[in-house]
N, C-alpha and C positions, 0 to 999 in steps of 0.2 A: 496505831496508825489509823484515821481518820479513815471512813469508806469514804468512798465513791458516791456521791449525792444520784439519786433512784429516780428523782424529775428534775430535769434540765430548764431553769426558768432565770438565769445569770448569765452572764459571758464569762465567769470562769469556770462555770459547771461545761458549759458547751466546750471552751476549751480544752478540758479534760476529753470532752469525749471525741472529739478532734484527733486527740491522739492517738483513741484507742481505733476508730477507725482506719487510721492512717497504717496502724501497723498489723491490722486485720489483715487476715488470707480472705474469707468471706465473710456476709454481714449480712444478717436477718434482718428485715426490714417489713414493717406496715404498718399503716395510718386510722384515724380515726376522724371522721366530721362530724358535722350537727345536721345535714338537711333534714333528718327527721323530725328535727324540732323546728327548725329555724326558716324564712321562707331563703333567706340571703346565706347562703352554705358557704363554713368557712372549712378551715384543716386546723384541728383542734389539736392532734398530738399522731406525734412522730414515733412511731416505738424501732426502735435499734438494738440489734445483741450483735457482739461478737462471742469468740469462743472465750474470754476474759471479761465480759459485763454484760448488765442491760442497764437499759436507758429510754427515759420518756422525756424527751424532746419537746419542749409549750410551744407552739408558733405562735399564742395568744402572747408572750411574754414579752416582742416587739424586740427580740433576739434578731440579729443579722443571719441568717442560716445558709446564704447561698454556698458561704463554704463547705459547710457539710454536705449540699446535695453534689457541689463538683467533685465532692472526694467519694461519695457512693454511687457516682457515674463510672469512675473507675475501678469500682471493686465488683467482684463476682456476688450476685445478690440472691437469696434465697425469700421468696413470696410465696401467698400461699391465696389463689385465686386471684392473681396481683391486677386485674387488667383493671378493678377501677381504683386502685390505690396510685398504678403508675400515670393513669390518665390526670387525677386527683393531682399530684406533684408534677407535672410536666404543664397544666391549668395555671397554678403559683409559681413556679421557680422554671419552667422553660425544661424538667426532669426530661431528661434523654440516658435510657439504662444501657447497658454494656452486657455483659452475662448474667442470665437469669435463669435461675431453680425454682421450677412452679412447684409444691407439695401435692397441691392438687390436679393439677393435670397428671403428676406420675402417678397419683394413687387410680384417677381414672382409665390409663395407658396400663395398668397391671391387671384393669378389670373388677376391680375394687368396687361397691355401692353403695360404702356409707362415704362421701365425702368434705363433710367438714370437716375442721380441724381439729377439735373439739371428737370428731367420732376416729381421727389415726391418732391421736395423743391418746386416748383410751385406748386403741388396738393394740399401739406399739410399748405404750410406758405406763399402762395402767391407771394412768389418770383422768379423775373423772372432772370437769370444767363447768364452772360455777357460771352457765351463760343468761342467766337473769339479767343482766345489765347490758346484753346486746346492741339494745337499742335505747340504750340511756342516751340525756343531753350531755355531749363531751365537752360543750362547750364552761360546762360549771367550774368556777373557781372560788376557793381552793379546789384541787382534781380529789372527790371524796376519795379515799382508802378501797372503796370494792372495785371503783371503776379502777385504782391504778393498779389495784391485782386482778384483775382480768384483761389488763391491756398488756402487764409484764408476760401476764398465760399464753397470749398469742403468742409472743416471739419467744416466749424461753425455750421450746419443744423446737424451732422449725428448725434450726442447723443438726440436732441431732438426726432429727426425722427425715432432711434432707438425706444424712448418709446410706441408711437405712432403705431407702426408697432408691436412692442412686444403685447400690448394692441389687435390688430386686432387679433393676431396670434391666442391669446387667449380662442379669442371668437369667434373663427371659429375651437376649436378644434385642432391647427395646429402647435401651437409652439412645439411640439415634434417635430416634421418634420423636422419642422429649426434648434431645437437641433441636429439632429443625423445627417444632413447635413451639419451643421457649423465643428461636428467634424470633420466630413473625408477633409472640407478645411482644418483644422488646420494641417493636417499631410501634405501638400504639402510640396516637396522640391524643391530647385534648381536644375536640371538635366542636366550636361552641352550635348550639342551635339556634337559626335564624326565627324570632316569634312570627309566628302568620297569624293575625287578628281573623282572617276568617274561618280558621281551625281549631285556634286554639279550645275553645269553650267547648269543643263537639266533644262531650264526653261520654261514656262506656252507655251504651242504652237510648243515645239521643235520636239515631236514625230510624226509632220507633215512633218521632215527636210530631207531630201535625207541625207544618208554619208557625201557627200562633205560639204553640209549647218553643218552640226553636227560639225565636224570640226572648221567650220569658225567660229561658236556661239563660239567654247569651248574658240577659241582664244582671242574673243571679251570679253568673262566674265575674264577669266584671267589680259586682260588688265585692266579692270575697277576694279577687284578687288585688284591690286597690286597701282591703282591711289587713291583707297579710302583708301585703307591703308594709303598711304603715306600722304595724306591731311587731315584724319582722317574728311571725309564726309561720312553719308549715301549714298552707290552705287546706287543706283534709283534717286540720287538730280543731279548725271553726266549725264548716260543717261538712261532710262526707259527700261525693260526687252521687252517691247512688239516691241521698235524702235529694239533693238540687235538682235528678232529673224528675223524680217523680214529685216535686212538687213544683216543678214546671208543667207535668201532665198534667194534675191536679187541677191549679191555678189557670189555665187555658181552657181545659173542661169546665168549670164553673162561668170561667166570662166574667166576674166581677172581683174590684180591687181589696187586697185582703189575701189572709191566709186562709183556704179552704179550711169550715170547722172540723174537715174528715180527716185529715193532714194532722197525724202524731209528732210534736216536734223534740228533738234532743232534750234533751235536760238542761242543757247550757244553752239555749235559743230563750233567751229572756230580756227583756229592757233595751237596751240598742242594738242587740243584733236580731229582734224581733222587730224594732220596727226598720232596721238596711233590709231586714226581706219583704218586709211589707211593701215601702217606698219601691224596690228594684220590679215588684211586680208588678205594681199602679204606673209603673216609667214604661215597661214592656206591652202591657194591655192596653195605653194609650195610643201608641203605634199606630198608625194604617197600616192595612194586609200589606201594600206597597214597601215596606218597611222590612218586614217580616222572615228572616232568612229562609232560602231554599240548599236544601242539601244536594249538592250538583250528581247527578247518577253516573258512578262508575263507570268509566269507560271499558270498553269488556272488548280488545284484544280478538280479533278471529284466531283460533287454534286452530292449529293442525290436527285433526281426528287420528294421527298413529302415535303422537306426543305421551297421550294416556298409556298406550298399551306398553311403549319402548322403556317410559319413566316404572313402569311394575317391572317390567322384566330386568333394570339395571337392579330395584330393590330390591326383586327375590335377589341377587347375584351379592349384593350386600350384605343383604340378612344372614346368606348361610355363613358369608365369609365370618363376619360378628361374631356368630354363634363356633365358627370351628375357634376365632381369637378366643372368647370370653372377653367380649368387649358392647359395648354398650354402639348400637347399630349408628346412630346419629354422629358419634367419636366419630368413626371409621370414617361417613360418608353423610354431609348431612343431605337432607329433601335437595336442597335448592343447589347445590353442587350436582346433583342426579339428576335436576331437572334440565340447567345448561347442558347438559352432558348430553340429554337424550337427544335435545333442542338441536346442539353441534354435530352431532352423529359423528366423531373421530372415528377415522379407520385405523389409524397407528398410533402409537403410544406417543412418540411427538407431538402429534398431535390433542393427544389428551395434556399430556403436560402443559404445553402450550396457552392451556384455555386457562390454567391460573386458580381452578375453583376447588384442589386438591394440593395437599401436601404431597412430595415427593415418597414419603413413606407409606403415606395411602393408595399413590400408583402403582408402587412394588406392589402391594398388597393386592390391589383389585385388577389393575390396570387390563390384565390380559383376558379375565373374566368377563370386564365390563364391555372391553371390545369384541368379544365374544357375543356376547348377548345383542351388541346391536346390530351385528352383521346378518344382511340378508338372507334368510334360508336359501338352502342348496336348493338349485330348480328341481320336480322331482323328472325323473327319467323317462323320457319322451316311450309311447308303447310300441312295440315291435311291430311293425306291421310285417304278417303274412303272407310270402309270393303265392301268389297262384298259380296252382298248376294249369298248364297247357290242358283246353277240353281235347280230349281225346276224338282224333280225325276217325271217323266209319268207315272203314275202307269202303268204293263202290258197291253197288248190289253187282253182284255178276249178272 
């Protein structure tokens, strides 16, 4: 008997696996792209198991695939940190999941610290995962031999793994948890970001930059970003965000056009991408100060001065709870849920519910504590004040 073809790059390979999802109970599932190479991110490969095969899926292969994703909209799916896999296929194919098994969130919901996948396929199955290729280009064809046994390693482990973990959930009480928490993944979507020219460039270190360096950055990302387009590389693979601002400080401190002689450049800054930085600099120092960007200052919000004290005291009420779970304090409750929290002051658990910034299995948990903690101390008890005795009347002198 012929196997079962191991990557899906034909319409009767998909076919086949057509089938075998169609008569799946559940179906492991997760993706691979290129942004790390590429500036234009595509969805290089689909990896699928049931409890009968795996399969590596090419969406490079120019394969119809919608069918497949409308048939693993109806099946129960097991992921494993899925939120940017499902945003990833809901981006291309409009993916809208149905039931979903995080690996990872159960393992964090048990209290667990190592959480890759790679470190529960070693806990639980004793294997050790060849992650050298993590961050290879997926996009390579033919798909080399390591990358497509490392992308089968992903999904081969997760349906057992999931029982396993299902199993623990259990009997700690806690697969509710993961239910109500697997839903609200399920609802992610694709959200594209709108580009703001006047932000974009402000990168990590810039609000250190004088006007003039501000400037010379903007011109430096523009350039890199018009070279990545055109080569279709990841911007950071030409030159490093941290090299652009400091040699925007550099080049603004000297005042003259040129790469400062003090400025160590990469090892690949040679021949035309030595002189795009030279040109981007001579384009920015020509500028008038008028020109010049200013980084707008923070609008800084008046606080409430009791905000501070209320937001430690729901944290101490968190911490300890974490600590009686064996759970990891942020899971429970993170900052910014604590700080609405403290902000809204709820007096009743309705009211906590209500505000949206907590899972219901986190209100079980805290809800009475946290309300506790915000509520107004007891006045203390007013002092007794002491009657006074009548002065005693002298009877007449006789």
């Amino acid at each position: 008997m012929t196997p079962e073809p191991l990557i899906i790059d034909t319409p009767d390979g998909l076919a086949g696996v057509l089938d075998d999802v169609l008569a799946a109970p559940v179906v492991a599932l997760d993706t691979e792209a290129d942004s790390f190479h590429h500036y234009y991110e595509k969805l290089c490969l689909i990896q699928v198991a049931t409890p009968d095969r795996e399969a590596l899926v090419d969406p490079l292969a120019g394969l119809e695939l919608r069918p497949l994703v409308a048939l693993m909209e109806a099946k129960p799916l097991v992921v494993h940190g899925g939120d940017y896999d499902l945003r990833l296929l809901n981006r291309h194919f409009g993916f809208v999941p149905g039931e979903l098994f995080d690996t990872m969130l159960a393992a964090q919901l048990l209290g667990q610290k190592e959480l890759s996948l790679a470190a529960l396929i070693q806990r639980y199955f004793g294997v050790v995962m060849d992650k050298r290729v993590q961050r290879a280009d997926w996009s390579r064809r033919p798909l080399p031999p390591d990358l497509a046994a490392y992308a089968l390693g992903d999904i081969r482990y997760l349906l057992p793994l999931a029982e396993r973990l299902a199993a623990e959930l259990t009997a700690a009480g806690r697969l509710a948890w993961h239910q109500e928490t697997c839903r609200r993944l399920s609802a992610v979507r694709f959200s594209p970001r709108e580009p703001d020219p006047e932000r974009e460039w402000r990168l990590r270190g810039s609000h250190a930059l004088s006007p003039r360096a501000l400037a010379v950055l903007r011109e430096l990302w523009k350039w890199r970003e018009m070279l990545a387009r055109d080569r279709d590389v990841a911007a950071f693979r030409i030159i490093g965000n941290d090299f652009l601002v400091s040699l925007a400080a550099a080049a603004a401190k000297r005042g003259a056009e040129g790469i400062p002689p003090e400025v160590k450049l990469p090892r690949n800054v040679t021949g035309p991408l030595r002189e795009g930085l030279t040109a981007a600099i001579a384009s920015a120092l020509a500028l008038p100060p008028g020109a010049w960007p200013i980084l707008p200052e923070r609008e800084r919000q008046p606080q409430d001065p009791t905000l501070g004290p209320r937001v430690a005291r729901l944290r101490e009420v968190r911490d300890a709870a974490a600590r009686r779970l064996h759970l990891d304090p942020a899971l429970l409750a993170p900052r910014s849920a604590l700080v609405a929290i403290a902000a809204a002051r709820p007096s009743r658990l309705e009211e906590l519910r209500d505000l949206d910034v907590l899972y219901g299995w986190q209100v079980d948990c805290l809800g009475p504590d946290l309300l506790q903690a915000l509520a107004p101390p007891p006045a203390p008890p007013g002092r007794r004040r002491r009657r006074r005795r009548p002065a005693a009347v002298k009877p007449p002198a006789a």
